[in-house]
Each structure stands twice: as C-alpha cells, then as structure tokens.
Backbone atoms as SQL, in Angstrom:
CREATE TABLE atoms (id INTEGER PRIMARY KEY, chain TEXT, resi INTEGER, resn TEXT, atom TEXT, x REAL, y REAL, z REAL);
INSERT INTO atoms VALUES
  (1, 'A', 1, 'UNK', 'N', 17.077, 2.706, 2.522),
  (2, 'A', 1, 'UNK', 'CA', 18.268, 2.191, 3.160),
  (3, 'A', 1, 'UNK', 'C', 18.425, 2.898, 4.494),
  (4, 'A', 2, 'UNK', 'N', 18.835, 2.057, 5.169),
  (5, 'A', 2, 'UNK', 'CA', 18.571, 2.488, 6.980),
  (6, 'A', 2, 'UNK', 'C', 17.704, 2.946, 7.566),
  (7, 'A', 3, 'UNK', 'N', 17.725, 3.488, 8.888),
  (8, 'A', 3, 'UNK', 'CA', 16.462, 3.343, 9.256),
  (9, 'A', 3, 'UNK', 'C', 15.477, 4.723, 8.699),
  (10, 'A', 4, 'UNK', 'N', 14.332, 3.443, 8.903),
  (11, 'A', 4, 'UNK', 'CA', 13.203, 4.189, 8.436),
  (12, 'A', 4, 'UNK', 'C', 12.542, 5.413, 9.410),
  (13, 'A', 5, 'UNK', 'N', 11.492, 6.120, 9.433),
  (14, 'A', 5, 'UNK', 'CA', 11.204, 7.211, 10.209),
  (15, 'A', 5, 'UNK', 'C', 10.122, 6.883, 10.760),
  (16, 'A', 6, 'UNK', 'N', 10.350, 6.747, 12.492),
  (17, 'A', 6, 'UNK', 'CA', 9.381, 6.591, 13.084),
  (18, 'A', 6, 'UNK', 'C', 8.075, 6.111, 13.492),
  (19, 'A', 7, 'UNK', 'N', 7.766, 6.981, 12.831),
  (20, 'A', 7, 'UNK', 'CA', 5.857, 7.428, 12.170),
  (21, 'A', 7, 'UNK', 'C', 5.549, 6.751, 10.364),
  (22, 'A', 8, 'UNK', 'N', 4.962, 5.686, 10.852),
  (23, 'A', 8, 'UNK', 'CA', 4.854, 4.808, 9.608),
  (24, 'A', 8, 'UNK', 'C', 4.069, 5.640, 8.190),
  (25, 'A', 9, 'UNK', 'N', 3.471, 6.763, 9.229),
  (26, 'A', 9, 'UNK', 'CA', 2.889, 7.300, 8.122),
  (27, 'A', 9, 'UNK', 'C', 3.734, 8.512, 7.300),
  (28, 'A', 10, 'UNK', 'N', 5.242, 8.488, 7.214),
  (29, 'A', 10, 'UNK', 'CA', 5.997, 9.117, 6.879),
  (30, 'A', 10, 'UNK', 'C', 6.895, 8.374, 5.561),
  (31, 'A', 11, 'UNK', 'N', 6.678, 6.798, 6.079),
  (32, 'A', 11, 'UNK', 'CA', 7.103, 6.057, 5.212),
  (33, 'A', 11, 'UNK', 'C', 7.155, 6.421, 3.635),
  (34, 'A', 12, 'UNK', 'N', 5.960, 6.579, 3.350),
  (35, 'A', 12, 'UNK', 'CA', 6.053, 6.331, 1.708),
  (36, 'A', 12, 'UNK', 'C', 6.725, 7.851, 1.087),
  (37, 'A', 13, 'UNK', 'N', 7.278, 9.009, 1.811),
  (38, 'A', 13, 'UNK', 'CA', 8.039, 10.349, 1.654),
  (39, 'A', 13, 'UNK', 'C', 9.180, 10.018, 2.299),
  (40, 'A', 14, 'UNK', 'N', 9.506, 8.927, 2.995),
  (41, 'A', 14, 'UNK', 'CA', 11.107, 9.276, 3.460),
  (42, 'A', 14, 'UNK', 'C', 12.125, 9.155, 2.196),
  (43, 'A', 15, 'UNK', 'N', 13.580, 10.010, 2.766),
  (44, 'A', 15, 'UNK', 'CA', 14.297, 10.651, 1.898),
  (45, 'A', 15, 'UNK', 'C', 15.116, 8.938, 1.679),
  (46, 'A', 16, 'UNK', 'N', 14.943, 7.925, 2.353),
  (47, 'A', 16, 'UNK', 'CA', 15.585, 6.887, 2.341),
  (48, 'A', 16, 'UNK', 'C', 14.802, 6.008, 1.489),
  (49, 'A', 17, 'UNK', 'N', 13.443, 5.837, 1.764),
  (50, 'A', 17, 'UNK', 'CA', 12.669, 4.939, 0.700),
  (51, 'A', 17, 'UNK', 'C', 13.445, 4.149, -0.568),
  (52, 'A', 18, 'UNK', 'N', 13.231, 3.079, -0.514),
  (53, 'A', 18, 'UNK', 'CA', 14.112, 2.385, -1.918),
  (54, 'A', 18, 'UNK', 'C', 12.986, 1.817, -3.116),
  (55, 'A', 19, 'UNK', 'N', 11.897, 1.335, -2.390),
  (56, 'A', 19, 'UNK', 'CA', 10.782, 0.816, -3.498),
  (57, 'A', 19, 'UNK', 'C', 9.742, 0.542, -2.506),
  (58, 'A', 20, 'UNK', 'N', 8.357, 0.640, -2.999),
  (59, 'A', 20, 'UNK', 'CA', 7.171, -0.327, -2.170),
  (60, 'A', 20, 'UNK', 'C', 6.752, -1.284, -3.110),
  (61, 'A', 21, 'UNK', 'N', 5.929, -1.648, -2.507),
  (62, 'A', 21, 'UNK', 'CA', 5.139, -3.238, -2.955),
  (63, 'A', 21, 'UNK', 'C', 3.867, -3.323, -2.323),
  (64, 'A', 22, 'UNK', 'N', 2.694, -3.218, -3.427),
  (65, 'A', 22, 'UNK', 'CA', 1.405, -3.269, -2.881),
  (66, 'A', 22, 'UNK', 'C', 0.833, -4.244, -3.058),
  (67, 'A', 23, 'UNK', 'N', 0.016, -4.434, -2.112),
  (68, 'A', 23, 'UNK', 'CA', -1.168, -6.181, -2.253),
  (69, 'A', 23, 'UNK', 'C', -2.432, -5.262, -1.468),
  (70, 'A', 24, 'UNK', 'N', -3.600, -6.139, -2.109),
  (71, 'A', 24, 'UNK', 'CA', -4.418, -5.514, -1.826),
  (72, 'A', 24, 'UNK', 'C', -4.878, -6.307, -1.573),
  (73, 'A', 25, 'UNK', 'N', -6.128, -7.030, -0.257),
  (74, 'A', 25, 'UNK', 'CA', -6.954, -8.158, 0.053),
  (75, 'A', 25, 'UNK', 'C', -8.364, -7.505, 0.592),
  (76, 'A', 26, 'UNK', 'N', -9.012, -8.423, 0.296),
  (77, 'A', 26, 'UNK', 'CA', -10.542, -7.886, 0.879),
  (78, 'A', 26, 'UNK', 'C', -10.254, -8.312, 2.304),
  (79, 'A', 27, 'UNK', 'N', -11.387, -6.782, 3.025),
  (80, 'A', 27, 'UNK', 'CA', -10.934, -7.125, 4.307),
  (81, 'A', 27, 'UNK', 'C', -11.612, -7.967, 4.772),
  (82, 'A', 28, 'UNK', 'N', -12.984, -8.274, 4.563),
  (83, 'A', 28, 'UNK', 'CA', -13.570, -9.522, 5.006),
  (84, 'A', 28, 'UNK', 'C', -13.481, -10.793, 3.923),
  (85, 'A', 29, 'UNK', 'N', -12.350, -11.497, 4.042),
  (86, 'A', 29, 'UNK', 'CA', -12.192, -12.451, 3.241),
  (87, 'A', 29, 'UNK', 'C', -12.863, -13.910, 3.376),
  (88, 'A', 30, 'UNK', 'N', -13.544, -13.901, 4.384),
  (89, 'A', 30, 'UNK', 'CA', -14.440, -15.314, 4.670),
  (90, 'A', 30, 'UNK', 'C', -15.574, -14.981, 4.019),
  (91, 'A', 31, 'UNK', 'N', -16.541, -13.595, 3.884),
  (92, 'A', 31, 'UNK', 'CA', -17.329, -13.046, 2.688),
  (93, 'A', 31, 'UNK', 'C', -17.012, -13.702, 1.612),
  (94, 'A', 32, 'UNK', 'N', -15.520, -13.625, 1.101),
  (95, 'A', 32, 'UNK', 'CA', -14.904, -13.727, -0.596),
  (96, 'A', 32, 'UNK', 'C', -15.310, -15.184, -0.606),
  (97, 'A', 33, 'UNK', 'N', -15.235, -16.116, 0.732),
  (98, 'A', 33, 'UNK', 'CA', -14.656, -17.234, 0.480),
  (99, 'A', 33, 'UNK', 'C', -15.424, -18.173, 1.121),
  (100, 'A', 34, 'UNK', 'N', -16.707, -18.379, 1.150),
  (101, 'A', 34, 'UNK', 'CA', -17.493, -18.912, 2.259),
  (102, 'A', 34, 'UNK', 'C', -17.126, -20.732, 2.267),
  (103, 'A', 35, 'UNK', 'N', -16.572, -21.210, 1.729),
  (104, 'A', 35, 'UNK', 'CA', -15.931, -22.265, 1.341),
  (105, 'A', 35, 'UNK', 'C', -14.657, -22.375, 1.829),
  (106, 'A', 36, 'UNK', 'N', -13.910, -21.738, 2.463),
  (107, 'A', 36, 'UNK', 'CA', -13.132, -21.699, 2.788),
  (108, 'A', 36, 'UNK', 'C', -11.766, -20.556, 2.477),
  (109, 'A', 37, 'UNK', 'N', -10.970, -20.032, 2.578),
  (110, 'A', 37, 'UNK', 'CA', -9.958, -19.223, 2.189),
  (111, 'A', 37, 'UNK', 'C', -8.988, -20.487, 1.137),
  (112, 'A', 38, 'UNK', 'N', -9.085, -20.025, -0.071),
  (113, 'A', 38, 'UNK', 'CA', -7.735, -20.893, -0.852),
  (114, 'A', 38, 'UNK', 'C', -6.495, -20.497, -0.322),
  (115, 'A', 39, 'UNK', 'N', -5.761, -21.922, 0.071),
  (116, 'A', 39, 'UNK', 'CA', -4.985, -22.009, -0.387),
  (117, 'A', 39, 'UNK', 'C', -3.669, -21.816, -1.227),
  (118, 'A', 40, 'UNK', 'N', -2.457, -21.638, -0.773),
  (119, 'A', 40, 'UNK', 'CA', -1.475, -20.984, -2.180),
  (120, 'A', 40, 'UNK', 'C', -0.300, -20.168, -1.821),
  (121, 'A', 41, 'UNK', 'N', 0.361, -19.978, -2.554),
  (122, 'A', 41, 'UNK', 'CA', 1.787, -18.771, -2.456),
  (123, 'A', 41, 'UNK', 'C', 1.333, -17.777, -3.334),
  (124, 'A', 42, 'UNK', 'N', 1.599, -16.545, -2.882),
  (125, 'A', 42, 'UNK', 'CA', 1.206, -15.362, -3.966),
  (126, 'A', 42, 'UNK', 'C', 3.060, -14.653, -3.638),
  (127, 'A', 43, 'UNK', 'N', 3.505, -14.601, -4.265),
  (128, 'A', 43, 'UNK', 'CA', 4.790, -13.913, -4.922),
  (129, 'A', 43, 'UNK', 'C', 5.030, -12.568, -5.616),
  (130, 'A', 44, 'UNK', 'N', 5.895, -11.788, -5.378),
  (131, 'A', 44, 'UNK', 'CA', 6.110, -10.928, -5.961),
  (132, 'A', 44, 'UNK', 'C', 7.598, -10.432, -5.600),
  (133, 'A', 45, 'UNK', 'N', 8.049, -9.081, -6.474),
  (134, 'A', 45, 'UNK', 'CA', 8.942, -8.503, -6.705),
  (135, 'A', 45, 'UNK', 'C', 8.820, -7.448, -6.376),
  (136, 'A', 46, 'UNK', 'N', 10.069, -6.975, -5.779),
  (137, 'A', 46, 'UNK', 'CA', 10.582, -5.362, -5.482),
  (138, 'A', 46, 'UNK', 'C', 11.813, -5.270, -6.050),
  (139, 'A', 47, 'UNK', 'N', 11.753, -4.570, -7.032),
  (140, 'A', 47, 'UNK', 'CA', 13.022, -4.260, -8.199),
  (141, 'A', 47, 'UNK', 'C', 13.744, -3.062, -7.213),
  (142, 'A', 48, 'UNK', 'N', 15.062, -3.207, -6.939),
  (143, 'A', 48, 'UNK', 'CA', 15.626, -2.263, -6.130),
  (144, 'A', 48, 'UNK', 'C', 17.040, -1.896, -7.130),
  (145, 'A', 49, 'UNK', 'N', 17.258, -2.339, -8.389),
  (146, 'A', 49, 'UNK', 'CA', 17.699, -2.126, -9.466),
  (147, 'A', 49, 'UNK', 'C', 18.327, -0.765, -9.943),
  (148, 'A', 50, 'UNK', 'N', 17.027, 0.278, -9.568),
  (149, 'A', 50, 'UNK', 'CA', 17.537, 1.648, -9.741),
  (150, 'A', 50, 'UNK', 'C', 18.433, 2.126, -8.987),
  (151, 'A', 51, 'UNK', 'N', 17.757, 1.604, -7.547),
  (152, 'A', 51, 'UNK', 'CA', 18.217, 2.187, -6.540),
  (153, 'A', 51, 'UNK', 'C', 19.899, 2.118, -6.402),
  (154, 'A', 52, 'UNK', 'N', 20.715, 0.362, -6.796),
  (155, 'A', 52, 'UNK', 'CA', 21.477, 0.510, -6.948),
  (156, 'A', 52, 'UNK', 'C', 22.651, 1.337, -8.300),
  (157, 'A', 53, 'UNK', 'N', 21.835, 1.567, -9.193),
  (158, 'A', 53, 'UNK', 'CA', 22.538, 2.242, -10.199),
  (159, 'A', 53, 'UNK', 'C', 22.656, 3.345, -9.541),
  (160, 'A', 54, 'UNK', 'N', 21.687, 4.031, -9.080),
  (161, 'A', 54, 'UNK', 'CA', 21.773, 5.873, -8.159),
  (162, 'A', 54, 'UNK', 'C', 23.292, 5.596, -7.464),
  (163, 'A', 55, 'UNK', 'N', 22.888, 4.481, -6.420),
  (164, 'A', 55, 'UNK', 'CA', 24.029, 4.158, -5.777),
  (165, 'A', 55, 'UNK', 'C', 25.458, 4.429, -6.559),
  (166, 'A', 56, 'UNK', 'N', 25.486, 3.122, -7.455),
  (167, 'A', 56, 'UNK', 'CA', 26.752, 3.211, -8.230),
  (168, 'A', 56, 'UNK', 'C', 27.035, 4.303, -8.413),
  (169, 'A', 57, 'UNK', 'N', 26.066, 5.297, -9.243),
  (170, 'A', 57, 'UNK', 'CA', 26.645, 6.484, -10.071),
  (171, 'A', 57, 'UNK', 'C', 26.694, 7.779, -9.019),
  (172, 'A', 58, 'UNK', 'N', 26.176, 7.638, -7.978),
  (173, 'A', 58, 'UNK', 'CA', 27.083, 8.212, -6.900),
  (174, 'A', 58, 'UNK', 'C', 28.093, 7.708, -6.027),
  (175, 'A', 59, 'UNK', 'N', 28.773, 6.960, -6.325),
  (176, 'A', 59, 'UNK', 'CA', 29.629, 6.536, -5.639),
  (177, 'A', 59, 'UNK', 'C', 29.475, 5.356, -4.628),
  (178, 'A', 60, 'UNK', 'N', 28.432, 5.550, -3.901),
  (179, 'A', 60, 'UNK', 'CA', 28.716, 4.488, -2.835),
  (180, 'A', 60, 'UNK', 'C', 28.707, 2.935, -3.806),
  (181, 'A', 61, 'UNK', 'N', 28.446, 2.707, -4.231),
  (182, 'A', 61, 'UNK', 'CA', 28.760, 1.076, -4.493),
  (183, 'A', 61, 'UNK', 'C', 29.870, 0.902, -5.552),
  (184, 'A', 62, 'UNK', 'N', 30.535, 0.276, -5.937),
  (185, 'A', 62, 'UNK', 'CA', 31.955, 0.125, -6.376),
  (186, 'A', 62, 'UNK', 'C', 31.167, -0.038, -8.198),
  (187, 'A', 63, 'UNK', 'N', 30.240, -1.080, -7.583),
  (188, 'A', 63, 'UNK', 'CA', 29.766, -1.829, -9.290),
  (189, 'A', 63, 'UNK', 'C', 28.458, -2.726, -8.714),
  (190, 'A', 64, 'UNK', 'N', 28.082, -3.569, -9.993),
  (191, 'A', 64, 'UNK', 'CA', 26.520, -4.157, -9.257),
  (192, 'A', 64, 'UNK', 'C', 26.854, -5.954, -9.240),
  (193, 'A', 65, 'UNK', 'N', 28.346, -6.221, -8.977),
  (194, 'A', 65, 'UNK', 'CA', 28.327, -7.344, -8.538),
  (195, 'A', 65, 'UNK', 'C', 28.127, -7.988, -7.122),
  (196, 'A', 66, 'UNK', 'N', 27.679, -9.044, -7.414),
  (197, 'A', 66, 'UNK', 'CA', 26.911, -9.516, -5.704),
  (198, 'A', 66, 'UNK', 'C', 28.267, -9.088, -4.568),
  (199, 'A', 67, 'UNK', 'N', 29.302, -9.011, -4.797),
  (200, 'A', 67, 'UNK', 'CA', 30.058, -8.899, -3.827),
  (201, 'A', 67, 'UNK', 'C', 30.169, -7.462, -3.173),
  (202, 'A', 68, 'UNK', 'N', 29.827, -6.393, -4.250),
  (203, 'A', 68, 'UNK', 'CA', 29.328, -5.047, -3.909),
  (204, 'A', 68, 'UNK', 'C', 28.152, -5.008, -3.123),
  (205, 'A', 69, 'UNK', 'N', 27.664, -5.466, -4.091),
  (206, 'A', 69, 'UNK', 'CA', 25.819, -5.120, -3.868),
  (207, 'A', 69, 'UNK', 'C', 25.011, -5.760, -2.228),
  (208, 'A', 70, 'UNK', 'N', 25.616, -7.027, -2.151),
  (209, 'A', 70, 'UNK', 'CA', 25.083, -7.715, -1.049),
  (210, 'A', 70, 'UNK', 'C', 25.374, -7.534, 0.610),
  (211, 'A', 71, 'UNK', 'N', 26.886, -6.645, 0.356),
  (212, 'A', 71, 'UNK', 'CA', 27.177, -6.238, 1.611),
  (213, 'A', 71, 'UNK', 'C', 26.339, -4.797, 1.911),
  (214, 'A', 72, 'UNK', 'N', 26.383, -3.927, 0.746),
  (215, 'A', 72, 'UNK', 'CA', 25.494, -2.519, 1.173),
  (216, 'A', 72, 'UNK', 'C', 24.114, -3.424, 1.618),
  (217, 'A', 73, 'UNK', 'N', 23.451, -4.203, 0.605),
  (218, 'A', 73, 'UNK', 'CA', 22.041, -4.388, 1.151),
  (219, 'A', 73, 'UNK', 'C', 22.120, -5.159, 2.958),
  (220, 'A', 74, 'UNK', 'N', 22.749, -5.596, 2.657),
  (221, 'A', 74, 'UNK', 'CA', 23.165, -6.205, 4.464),
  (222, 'A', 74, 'UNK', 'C', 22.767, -5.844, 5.730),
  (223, 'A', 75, 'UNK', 'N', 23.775, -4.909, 4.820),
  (224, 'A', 75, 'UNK', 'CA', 24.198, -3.679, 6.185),
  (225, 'A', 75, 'UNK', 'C', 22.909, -2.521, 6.290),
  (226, 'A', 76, 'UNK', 'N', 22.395, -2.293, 5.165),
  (227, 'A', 76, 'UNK', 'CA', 21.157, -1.248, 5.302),
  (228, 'A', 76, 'UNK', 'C', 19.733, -1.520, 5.222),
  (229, 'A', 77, 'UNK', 'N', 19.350, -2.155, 4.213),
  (230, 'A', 77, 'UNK', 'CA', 18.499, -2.514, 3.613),
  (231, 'A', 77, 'UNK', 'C', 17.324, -3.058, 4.812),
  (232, 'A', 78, 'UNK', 'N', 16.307, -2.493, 5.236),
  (233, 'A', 78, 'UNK', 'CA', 15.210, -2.659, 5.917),
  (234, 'A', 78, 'UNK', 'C', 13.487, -2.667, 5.461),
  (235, 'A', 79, 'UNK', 'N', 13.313, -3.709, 6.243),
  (236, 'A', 79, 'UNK', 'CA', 11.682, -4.246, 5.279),
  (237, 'A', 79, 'UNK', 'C', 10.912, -3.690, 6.200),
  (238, 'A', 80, 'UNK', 'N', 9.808, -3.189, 5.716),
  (239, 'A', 80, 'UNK', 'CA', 8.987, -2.980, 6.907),
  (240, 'A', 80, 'UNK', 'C', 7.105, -3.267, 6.241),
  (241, 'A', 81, 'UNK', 'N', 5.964, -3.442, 6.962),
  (242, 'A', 81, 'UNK', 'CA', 4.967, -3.416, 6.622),
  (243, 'A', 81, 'UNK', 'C', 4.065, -2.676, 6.900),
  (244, 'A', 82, 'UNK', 'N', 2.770, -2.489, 6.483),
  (245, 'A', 82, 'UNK', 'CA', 1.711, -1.193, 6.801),
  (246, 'A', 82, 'UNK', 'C', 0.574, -1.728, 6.176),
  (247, 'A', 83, 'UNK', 'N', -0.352, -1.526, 7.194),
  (248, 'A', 83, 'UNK', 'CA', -1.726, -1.655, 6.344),
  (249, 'A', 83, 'UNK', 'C', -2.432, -0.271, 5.510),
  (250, 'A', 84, 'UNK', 'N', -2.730, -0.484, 4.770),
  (251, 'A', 84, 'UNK', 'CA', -3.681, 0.966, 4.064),
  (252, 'A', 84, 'UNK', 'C', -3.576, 1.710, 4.547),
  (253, 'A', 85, 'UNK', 'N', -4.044, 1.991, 6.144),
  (254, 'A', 85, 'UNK', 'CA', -4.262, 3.100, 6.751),
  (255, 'A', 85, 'UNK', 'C', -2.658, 3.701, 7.265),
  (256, 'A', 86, 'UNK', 'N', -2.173, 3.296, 6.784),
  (257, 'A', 86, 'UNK', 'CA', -0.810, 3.507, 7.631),
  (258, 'A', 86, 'UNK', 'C', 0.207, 3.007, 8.703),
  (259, 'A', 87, 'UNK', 'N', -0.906, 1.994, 9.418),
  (260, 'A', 87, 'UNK', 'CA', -0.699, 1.608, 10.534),
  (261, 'A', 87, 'UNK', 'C', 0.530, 0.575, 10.250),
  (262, 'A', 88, 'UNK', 'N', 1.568, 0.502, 11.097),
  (263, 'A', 88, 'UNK', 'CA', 2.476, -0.750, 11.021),
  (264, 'A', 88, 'UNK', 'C', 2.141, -1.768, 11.562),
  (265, 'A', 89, 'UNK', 'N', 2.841, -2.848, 10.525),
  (266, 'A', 89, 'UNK', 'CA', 2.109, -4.146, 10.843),
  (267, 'A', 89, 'UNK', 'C', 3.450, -4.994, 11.383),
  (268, 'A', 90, 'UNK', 'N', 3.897, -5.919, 11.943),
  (269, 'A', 90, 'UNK', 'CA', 5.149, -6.396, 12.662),
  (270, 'A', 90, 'UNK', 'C', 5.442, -7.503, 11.444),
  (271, 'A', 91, 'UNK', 'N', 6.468, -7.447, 10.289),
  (272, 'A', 91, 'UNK', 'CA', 6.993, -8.210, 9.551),
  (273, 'A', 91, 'UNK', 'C', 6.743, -9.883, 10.297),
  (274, 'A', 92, 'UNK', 'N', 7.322, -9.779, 11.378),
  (275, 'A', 92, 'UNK', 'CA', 7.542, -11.217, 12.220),
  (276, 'A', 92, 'UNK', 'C', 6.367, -11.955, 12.640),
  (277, 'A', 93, 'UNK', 'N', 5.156, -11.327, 12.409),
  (278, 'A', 93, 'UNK', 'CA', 3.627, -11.370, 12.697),
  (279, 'A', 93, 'UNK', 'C', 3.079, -12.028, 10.963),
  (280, 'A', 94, 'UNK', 'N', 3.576, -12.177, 9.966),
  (281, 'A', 94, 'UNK', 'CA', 3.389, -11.749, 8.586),
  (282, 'A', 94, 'UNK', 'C', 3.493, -13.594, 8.554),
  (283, 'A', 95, 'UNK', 'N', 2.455, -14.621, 8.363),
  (284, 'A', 95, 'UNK', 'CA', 2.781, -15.902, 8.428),
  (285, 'A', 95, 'UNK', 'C', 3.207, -16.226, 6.730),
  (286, 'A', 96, 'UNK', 'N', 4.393, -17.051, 6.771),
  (287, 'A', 96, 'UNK', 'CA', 4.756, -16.999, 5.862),
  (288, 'A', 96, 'UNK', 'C', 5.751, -16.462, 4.996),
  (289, 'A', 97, 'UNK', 'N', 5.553, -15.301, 5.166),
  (290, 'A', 97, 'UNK', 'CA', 6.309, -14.290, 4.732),
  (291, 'A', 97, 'UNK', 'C', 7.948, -14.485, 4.637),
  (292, 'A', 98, 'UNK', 'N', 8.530, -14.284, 3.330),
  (293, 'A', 98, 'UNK', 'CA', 9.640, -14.723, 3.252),
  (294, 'A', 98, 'UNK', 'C', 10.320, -13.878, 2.392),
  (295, 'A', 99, 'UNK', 'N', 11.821, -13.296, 2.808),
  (296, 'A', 99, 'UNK', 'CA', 12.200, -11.849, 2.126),
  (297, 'A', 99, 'UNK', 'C', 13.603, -13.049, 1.319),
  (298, 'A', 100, 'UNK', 'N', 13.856, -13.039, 0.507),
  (299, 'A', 100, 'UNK', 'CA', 15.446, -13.473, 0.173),
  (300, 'A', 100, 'UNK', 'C', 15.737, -12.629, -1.277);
C-alpha cells in the first residue's frame, strides 16, 4: 500500500508489499511455438485478504465491507511489474492486462 520504493529491486522486501503474483514464460516463445503463439486469457489471483484483516485488526479499516475496504484500496493500493531480473516493466506496456 502506497508508494512503492524506487529501485524495483527492493520491491519484493518493502515494508509496504501486500502480495506478489508470479508467471513464468519461456523467453523464446516462438521456439515453444513454431506454429504460432496460442492464443487465450491466462487469469489469476492476488488474495490481498490478509492484508486486510492486519489492516482491520490494527485499526485502519473499520471492517471488510466493500464500503471500507474499497476506499483504502483506492486510495493506496499500487500495481506494479518486473521481469525476473528485477527490471521494471511499465504496467501500461502489459497488452491486455487487466487489474479489477
């Protein structure tokens, strides 16, 4: 929650961190796929669940109804991306990519 630190490679130790989410792709994927790259939506989850109970049971959030919950995430809550090496990758660069 808020901002993150700098140096992407600090990311996965900041004192703010709420959850990650890993995907892993081959880096030469026309190798995988000489036929072409399939096709598709690949989906997943980032359970941030705990994070709000910590919350609750310290105080900042009232309770875990959306009317609590949706204004803290609002107001704080920041996505960011990285390849393996650390390097940041620009969310807005990410085709597809869809946070709700």
């Amino acid at each position: 929650m808020g901002d993150p630190p700098t140096d992407s490679a600090l990311w996965p130790s900041a004192a703010n961190l709420v959850a990650t989410q890993g995907q892993f792709i081959n880096a030469d994927v026309k190798a995988m796929h000489p036929e072409g790259i399939p096709q598709g939506i690949l989906e997943s989850e980032v359970s941030l669940t705990h994070a709000l109970v910590a919350g609750m049971q310290r105080g900042f959030i009232a309770d875990l109804s959306p009317e609590s919950v949706l204004s803290i995430l609002q107001q704080g809550l920041q996505w960011r991306a990285s390849a393996a090496d650390g390097y940041e990758i620009d969310c807005l660069q990410l085709s597809g990519l869809s946070i709700s």
